[in-house]
C-alpha positions as CSV (number, residue, x, y, z in Angstrom):
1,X,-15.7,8.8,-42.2
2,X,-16.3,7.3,-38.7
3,X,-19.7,6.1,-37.6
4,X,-21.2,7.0,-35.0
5,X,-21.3,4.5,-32.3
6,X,-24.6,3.2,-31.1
7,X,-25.6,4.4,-27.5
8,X,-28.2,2.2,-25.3
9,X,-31.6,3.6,-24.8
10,X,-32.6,2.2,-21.4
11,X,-32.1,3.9,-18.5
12,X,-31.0,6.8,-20.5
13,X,-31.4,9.8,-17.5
14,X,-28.3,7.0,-15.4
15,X,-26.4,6.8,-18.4
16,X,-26.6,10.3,-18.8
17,X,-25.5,10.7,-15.2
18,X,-22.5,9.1,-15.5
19,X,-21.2,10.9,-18.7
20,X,-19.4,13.6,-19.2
21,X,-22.0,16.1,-20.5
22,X,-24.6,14.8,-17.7
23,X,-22.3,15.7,-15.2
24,X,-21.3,18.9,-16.3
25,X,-25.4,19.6,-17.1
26,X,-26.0,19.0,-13.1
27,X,-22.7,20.4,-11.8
28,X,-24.1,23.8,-14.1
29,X,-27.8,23.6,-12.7
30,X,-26.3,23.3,-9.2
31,X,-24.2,26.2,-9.3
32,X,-26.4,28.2,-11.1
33,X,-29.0,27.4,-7.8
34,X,-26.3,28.5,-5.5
35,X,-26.3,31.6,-7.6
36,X,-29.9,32.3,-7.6
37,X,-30.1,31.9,-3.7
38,X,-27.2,34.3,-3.5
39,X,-29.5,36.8,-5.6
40,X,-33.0,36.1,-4.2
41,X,-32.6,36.0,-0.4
42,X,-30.8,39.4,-0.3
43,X,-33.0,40.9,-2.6
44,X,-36.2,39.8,-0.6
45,X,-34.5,41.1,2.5
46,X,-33.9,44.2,1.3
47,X,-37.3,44.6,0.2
48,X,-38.7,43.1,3.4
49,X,-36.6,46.2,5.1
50,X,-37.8,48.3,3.1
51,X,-41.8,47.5,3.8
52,X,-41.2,48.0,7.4
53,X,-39.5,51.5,6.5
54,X,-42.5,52.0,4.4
55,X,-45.2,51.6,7.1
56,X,-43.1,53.5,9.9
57,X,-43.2,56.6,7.1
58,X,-47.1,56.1,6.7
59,X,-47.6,56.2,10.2
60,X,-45.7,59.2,10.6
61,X,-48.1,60.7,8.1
62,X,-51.3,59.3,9.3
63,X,-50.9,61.0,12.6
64,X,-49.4,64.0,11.7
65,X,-52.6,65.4,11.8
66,X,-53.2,64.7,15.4
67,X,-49.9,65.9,16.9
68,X,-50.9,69.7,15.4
69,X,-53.2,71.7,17.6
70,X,-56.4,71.0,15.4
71,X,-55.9,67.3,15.2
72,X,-57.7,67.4,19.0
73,X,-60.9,68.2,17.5
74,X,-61.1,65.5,14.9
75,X,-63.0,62.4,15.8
76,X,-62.4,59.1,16.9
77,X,-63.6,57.7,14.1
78,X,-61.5,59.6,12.0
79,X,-58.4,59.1,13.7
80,X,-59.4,55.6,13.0
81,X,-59.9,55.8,9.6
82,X,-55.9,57.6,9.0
83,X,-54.7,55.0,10.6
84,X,-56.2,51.9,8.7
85,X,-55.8,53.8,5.3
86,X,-51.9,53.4,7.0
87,X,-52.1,49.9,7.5
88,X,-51.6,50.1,10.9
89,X,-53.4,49.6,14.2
90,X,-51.7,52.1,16.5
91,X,-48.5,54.1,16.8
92,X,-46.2,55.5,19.8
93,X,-44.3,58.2,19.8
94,X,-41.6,58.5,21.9
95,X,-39.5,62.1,22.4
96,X,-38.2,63.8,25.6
97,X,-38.8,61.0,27.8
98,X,-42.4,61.2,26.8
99,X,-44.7,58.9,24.8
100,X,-47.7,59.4,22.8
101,X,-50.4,56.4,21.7
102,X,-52.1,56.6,18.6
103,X,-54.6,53.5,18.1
104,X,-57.2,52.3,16.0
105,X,-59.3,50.6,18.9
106,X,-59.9,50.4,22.4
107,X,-57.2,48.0,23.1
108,X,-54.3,47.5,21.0
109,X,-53.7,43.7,20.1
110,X,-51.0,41.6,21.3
111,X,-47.7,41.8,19.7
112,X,-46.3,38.6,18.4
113,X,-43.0,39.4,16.2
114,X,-40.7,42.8,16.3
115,X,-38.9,44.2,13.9
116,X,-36.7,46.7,13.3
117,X,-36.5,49.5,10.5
118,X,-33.6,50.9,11.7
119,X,-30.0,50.0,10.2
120,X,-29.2,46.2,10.6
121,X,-27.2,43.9,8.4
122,X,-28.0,41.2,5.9
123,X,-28.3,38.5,7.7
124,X,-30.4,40.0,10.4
125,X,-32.6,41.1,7.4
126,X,-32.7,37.3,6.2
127,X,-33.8,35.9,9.2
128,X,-36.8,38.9,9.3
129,X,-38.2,37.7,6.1
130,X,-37.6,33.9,6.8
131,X,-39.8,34.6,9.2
132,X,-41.9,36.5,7.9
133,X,-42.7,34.3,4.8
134,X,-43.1,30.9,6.7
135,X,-45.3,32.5,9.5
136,X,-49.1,32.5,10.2
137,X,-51.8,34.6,8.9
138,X,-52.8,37.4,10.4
139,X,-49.9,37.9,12.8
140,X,-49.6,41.1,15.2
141,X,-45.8,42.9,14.5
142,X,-44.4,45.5,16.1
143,X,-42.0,47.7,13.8
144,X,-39.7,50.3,16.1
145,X,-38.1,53.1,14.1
146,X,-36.1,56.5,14.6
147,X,-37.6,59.6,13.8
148,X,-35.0,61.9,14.9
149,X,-32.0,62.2,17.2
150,X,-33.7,61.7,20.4
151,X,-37.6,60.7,20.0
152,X,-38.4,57.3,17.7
153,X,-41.7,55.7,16.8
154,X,-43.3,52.1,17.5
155,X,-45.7,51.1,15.0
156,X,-48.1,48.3,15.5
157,X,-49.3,46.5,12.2
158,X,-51.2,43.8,10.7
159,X,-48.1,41.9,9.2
160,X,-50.9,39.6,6.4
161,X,-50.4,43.4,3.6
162,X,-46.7,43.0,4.6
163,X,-46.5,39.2,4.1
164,X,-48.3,39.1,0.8
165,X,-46.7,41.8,-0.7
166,X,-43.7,40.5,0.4
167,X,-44.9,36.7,-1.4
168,X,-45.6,38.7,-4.6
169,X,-42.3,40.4,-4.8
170,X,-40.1,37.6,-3.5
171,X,-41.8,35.4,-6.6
172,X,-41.1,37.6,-9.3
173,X,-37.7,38.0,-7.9
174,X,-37.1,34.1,-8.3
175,X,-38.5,33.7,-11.4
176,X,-36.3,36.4,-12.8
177,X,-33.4,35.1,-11.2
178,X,-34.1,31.3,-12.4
179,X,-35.0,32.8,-16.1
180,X,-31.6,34.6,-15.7
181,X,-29.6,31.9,-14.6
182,X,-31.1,29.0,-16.4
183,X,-30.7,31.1,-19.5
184,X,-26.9,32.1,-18.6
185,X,-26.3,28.4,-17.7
186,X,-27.4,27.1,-20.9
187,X,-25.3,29.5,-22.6
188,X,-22.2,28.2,-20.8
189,X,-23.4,24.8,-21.2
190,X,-23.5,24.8,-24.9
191,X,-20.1,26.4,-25.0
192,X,-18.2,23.8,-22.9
193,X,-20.1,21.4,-24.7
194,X,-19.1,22.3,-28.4
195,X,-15.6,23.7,-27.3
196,X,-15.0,20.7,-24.8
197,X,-16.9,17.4,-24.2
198,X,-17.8,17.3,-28.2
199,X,-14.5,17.3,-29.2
200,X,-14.0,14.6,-26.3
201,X,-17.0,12.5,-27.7
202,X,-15.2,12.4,-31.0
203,X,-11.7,11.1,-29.6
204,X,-13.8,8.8,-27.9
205,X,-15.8,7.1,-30.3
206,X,-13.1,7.2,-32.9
207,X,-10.8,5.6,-29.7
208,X,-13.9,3.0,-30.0
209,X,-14.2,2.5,-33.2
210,X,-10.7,1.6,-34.1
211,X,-10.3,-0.7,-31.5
212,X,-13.3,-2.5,-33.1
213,X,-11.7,-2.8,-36.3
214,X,-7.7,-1.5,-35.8
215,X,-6.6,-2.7,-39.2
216,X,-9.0,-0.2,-41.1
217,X,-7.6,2.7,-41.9
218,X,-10.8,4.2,-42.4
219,X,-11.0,4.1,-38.4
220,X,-8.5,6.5,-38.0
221,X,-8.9,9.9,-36.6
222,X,-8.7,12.9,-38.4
223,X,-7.3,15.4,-36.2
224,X,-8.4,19.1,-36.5
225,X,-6.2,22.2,-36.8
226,X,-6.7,23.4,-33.1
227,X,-4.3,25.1,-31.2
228,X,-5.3,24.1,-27.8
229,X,-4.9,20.4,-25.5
230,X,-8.4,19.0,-27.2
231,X,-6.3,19.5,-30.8
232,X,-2.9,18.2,-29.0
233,X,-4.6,15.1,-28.0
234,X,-6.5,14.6,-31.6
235,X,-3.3,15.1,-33.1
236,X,-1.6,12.3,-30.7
237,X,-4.2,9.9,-31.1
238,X,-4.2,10.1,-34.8
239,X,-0.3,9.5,-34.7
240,X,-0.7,6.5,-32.2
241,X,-3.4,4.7,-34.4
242,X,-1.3,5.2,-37.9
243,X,1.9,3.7,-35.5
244,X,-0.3,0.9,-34.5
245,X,-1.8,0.5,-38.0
246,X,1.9,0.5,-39.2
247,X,3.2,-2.4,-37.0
248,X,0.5,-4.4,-37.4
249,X,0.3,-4.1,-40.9
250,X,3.8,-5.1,-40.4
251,X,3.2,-8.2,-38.5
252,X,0.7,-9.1,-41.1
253,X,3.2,-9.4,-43.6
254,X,5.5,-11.6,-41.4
255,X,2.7,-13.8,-40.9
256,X,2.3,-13.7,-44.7
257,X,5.9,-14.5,-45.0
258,X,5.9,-17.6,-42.8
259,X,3.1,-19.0,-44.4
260,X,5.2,-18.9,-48.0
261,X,8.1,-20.2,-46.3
262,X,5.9,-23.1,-45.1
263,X,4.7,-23.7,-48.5
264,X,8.1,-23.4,-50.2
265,X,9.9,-25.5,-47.8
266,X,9.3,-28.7,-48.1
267,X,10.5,-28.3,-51.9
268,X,13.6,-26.3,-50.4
269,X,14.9,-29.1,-49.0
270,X,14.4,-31.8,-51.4
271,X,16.4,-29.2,-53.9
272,X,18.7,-28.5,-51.7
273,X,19.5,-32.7,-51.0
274,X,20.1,-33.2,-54.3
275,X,22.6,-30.8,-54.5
276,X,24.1,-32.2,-51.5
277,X,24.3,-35.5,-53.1
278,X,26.2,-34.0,-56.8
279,X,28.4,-32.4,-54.1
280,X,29.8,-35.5,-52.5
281,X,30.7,-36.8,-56.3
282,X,33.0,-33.8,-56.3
283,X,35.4,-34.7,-53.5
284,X,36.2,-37.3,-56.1
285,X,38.1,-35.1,-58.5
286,X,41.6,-34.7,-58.6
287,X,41.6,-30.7,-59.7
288,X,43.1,-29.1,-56.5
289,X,41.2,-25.9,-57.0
290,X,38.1,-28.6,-57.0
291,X,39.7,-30.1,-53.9
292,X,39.9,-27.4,-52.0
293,X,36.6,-25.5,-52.5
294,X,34.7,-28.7,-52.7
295,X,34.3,-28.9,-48.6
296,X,33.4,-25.3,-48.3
297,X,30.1,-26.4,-50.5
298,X,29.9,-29.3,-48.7
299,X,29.8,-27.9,-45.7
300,X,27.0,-24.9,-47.1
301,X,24.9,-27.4,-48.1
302,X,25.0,-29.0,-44.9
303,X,23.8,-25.8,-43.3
304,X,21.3,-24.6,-45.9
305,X,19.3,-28.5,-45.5
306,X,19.5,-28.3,-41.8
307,X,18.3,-24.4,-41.6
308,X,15.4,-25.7,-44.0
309,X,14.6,-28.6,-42.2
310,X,14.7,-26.6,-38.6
311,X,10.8,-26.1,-38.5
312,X,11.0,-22.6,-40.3
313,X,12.9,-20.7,-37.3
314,X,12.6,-17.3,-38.2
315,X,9.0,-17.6,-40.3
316,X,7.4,-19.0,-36.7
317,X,8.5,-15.4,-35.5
318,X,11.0,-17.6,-33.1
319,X,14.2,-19.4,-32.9
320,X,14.7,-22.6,-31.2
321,X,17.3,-22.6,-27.7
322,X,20.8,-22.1,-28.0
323,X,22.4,-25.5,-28.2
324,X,25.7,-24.7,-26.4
325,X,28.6,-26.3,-26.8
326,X,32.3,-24.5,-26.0
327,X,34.8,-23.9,-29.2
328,X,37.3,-21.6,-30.2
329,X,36.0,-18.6,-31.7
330,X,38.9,-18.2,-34.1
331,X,38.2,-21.3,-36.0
332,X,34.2,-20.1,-36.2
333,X,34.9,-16.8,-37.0
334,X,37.0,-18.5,-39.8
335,X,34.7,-20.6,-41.5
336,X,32.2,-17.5,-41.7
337,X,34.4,-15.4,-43.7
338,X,35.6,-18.7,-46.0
339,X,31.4,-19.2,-46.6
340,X,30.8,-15.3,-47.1
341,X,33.6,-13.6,-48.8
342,X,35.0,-14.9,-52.4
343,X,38.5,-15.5,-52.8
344,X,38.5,-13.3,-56.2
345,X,36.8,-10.6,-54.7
346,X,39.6,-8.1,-53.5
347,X,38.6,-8.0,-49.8
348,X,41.4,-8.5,-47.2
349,X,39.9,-10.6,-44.8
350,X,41.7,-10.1,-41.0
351,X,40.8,-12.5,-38.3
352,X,42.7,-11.1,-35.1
353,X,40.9,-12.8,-32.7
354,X,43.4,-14.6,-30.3
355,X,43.5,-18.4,-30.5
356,X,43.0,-18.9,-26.8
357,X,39.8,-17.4,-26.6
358,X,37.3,-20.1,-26.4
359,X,32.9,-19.5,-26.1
360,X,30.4,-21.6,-24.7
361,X,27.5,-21.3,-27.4
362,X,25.4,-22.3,-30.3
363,X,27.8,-22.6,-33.0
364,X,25.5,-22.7,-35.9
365,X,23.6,-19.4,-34.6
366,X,26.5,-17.4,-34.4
367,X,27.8,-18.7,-37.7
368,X,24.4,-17.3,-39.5
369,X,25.6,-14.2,-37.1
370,X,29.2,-13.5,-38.2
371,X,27.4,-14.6,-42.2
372,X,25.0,-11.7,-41.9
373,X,27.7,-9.5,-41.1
374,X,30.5,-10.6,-42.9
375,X,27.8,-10.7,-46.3
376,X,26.7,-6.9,-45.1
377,X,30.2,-5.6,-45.1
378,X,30.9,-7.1,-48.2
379,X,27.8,-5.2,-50.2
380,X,29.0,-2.7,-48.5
381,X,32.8,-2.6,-49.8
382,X,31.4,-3.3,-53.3
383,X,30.6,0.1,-53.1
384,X,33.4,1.8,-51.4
385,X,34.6,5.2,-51.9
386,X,38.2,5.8,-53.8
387,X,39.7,6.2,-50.4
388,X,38.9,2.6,-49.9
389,X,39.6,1.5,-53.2
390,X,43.0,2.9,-53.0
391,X,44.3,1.9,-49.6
392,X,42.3,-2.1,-50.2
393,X,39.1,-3.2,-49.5
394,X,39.4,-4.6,-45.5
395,X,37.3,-6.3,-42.8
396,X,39.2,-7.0,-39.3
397,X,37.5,-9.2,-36.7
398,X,38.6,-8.1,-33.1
399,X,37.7,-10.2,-29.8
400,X,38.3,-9.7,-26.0
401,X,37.3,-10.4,-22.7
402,X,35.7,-7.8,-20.5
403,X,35.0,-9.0,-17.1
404,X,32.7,-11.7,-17.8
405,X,31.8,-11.0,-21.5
406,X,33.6,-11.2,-24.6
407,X,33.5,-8.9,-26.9
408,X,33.8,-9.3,-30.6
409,X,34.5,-6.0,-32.9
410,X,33.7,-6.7,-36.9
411,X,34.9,-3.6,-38.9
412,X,35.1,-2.9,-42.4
413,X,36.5,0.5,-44.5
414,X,33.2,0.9,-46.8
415,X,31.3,3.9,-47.3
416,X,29.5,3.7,-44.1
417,X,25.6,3.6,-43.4
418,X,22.9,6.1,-44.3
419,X,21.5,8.3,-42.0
420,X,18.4,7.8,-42.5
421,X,18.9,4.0,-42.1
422,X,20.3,4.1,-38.8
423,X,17.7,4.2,-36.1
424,X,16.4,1.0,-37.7
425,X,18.8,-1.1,-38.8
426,X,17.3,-4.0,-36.4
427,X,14.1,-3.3,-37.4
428,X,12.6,-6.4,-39.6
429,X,11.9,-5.2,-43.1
430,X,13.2,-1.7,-42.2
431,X,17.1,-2.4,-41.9
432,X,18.3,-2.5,-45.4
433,X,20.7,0.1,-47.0
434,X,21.3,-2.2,-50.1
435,X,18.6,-1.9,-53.3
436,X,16.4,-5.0,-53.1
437,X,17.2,-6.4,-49.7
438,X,14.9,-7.7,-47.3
439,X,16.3,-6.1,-44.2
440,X,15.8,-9.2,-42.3
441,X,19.5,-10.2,-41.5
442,X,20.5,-7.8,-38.6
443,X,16.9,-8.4,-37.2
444,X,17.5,-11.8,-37.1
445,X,21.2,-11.8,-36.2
446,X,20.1,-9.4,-33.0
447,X,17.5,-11.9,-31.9
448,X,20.1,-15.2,-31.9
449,X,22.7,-12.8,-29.7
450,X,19.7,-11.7,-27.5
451,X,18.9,-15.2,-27.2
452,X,22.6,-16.1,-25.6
453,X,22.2,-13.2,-23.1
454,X,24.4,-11.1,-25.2
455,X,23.5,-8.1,-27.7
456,X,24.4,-6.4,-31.4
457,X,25.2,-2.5,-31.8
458,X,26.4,-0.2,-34.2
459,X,29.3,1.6,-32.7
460,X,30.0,3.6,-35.5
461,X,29.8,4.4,-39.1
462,X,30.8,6.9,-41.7
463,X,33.1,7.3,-44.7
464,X,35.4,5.7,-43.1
465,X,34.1,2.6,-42.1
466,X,31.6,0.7,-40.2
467,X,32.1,-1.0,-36.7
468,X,29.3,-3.6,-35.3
469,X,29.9,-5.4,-31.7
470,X,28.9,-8.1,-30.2
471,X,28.6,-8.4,-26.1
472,X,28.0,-12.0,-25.2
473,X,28.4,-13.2,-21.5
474,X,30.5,-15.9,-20.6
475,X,28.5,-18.9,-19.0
476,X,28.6,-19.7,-15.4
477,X,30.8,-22.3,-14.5
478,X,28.2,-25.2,-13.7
C-alpha cells in the first residue's frame, strides 16, 4: 500500500494556491460571485421598481378622497394626515392639460432625484437602486407615473422608508443568494474533487513515490476499474512503472552478471592457458586426424584466452573499438564454420561467398558474429523437421555488395523460430528459443555489427528455414 507523501505546513493558504484543488476552490467561489451578482442586482431592481409603483398606488388612494365632491370640506390638517399615512409629501395630477397639487405643507421641498414607475428596462432599474442605496439620508425624490391614457401622476416622497426598506430587502436577498450559491458550489466542489483532482492526487503521489524508491514493487500503482481518462491514465501509469521495474530489474542482473564474470575470470584464464600449453604438445603427434584438428584447438584456445583476458567486454555492458584491418571474408567466414560445426555432425556446410570480396573490419568481432550464428543454426538443425532430415541438414553463407555495403545472407533449413520469440530475439536474456540458453549471443552479436556502422536482422523464418543478414558499410577510402 502506498504512503502517503508528507506535505509542508508553512505557508499552507500559497501552497494551496498553487494546487490543483486550491485553484479549482477559488476558480468555484469566483464564479459562484459572478452568479450571485447576476441574481442579486436584478432582484433588488425589481423590487426598487416595484416600491416606487407602490407609493404612486398609495398616493392615488390618499387623495382619492379629495378629488370627490366632499373631499373640499375636509380639513387641512386632514388632507395632511392621508398623505403622510401615504408616505408622501405632495402629489400632482395631471389630466386634460390640467394639473392638480396635493401637499402636505405650505411649500413642497426641493426635489433631488426622479424616478420613474413607468415601464423601463433592467439596467435603467440598476442604476435607480445604485443610486438609491449609496445616497444620503433623507433625500427628496420625485416618482412620475401613468394613471391612465392621457392624465399621469407626480408623486413627491421622502426617499429614507424607500431606502431602508430597500437595505432590508436587498440583504436578505444576498444572503439567500450567497447561502445558495456557496452551498451549490460546495456541492460541485466535492464532486470534482472526489471524481477528478483525488484520483489526480493519487497518480501523483504514487508518480512520487516510485521515483523515490523505483525498484520496489510495492510503489507501484494499482489502477482502478474506471472507464473514463482518470482510469486510462492509472491504467498507463501502472504499465509504465512494471516496464520500468522490468528493465531495471533487468539491468540489475547484468550488473550481477559482470560482477561473477569478474570474479571467475581471472581463474578462466589460467585454466584456459594450461590447456593452451597440453595443446601445443599435440602438434607433435603423427595421427593425421590429430594433425589436422589439432590447429583448429589451437587456434580456439587462442581466442577463448584472449576474449578472457579482454577486460570482460560484454560484462562491462561495452565492447572495446573495432580494430580494423581488411581480409577476405571467405577465409573468415571459413574458419567460423570449421570452430562451430562438427565434422560428424550431418550438417552441409555452404560457403558461397565470392573470393574477391574483401572487408575492412575487426576480424575477431565478426568471428564471435558468424560463431553465434553458425552455433544457433546448428541447435537449430538438431531439431529439424522430417522435411529437413530428408532432403540434409544445410547452412549456405551468401555475400554481396550493395552500393557501399556488403551484405552477408546466413541461412539454414531448420524448423524456424517461435513466434513468440521473435520480437525479441536481440533482447539480452530474452532471445533464446533453445531450453537452457542465456539469450545473450544475438544481443551481443547485434552490438559488435552496430559497432562497425552496420546491423543484424531476421529476414525470415518458418518451417522452412531461417535467414539472418548482415548490412555492414564499406569504409571510406582514407
Amino acid at each position: 500500500m502506498l504512503k502517503e507523501v508528507q506535505r509542508p505546513t508553512r505557508h499552507g493558504w500559497r501552497l494551496a494556491a498553487h494546487s490543483l484543488s486550491g485553484r479549482l476552490l477559488l476558480l468555484t467561489i469566483l464564479f459562484v460571485m459572478l452568479s450571485v451578482a447576476l441574481i442579486y442586482f436584478p432582484s433588488v431592481a425589481r423590487y426598487h421598481h416595484q416600491l416606487l409603483q407602490d407609493r404612486i398606488n398609495a398616493a392615488q388612494l390618499a387623495i382619492l378622497p379629495f378629488t370627490e365632491a366632499p373631499g373640499e370640506q375636509l380639513s387641512a390638517q386632514l388632507r395632511g394626515q392621508l398623505l403622510a399615512r401615504a408616505g408622501v409629501e405632495a402629489v400632482i395630477l395631471r389630466a386634460g392639460g390640467q394639473h392638480e397639487l396635493f401637499q402636505e405643507g405650505a411649500e413642497p421641498p426641493e426635489v433631488q432625484a426622479v424616478f420613474d414607475a413607468g415601464e423601463t428596462d433592467l439596467f435603467e432599474q440598476i442604476q435607480d437602486v445604485i443610486g438609491t442605496l449609496f445616497a444620503g439620508p433623507d433625500r427628496t425624490i420625485r416618482i412620475d407615473g401613468v394613471t391612465g391614457p392621457s392624465s399621469n401622476i407626480v408623486v413627491v416622497a421622502n426617499e429614507e422608508p424607500i431606502r431602508m426598506a430597500l437595505f432590508i430587502f436587498s440583504t436578505r436577498v444576498l444572503v439567500l443568494s450567497v447561502f445558495i450559491s456557496l452551498f451549490t458550489s460546495l456541492l460541485v466542489f466535492l464532486s470534482i474533487y472526489w471524481i477528478l483532482v483525488r484520483p489526480m492526487q493519487r497518480i501523483t503521489n504514487a508518480m512520487i513515490a516510485f521515483r523515490n524508491n523505483p525498484e520496489d514493487p510495492a510503489r507501484i500503482l494499482n489502477p482502478t476499474s474506471r472507464k473514463d481518462e482518470i482510469g486510462t491514465a492509472e491504467r498507463e501509469l501502472s504499465t509504465m512503472q512494471h516496464e520500468l521495474y522490468g528493465s531495471l530489474q533487468q539491468k540489475t542482473r547484468l550488473a550481477a552478471l559482470g560482477l561473477a564474470i569478474a570474479k571467475i575470470q581471472h581463474d578462466l584464464r589460467n585454466i584456459l592457458a594450461s590447456a593452451q600449453i597440453a595443446s601445443e604438445r599435440l602438434v607433435a603427434s603423427d595421427d593425421p586426424v590429430v594433425k589436422r584438428v589439432t590447429p583448429r584447438l589451437v587456434d580456439a584456445l587462442d581466442r577463448a584466452v584472449a576474449l578472457a583476458t579482454n577486460t570482460l567486454r560484454y560484462g562491462k555492458a561495452e565492447e572495446r573499438a573495432p580494430q580494423r584491418s581488411r581480409f577476405a571474408l571467405a577465409l573468415l567466414i571459413e574458419e567460423a564454420a570449421a570452430s562451430a560445426l562438427p565434422e560428424s555432425g550431418g550438417i552441409a556446410f555452404e560457403n558461397r561467398v565470392p573470393a574477391g570480396i574483401e572487408i575492412e573490419a575487426d576480424s575477431e568481432q565478426l568471428f564471435r558474429v558468424f560463431l553465434n550464428l553458425y552455433s544457433n543454426a546448428r541447435e537449430a538443425l538438431e531439431g529439424a523437421t522430417a522435411v529437413a532430415r530428408k532432403i540434409g541438414k544445410r547452412i549456405v553463407v551468401e555475400a554481396r555488395r550493395e552500393k557501399n555495403s556488403i551484405v552477408i545472407d546466413i541461412s539454414d533449413n531448420g524448423p524456424g523460430i517461435a513466434l513468440a520469440m521473435r520480437d525479441r530475439l536481440f533482447r539480452p536474456f530474452s532471445g533464446s528459443a533453445r531450453q537452457g540458453g542465456s539469450g545473450l549471443g544475438l544481443a551481443i552479436s547485434r552490438e559488435l555489427i552496430q559497432a562497425h556502422g552496420g546491423d543484424i536482422v531476421l529476414v525470415s523464418t518458418g518451417d522452412t528455414g531461417t535467414r539472418f543478414r548482415i548490412v555492414l558499410p564499406e569504409a571510406k577510402d582514407k
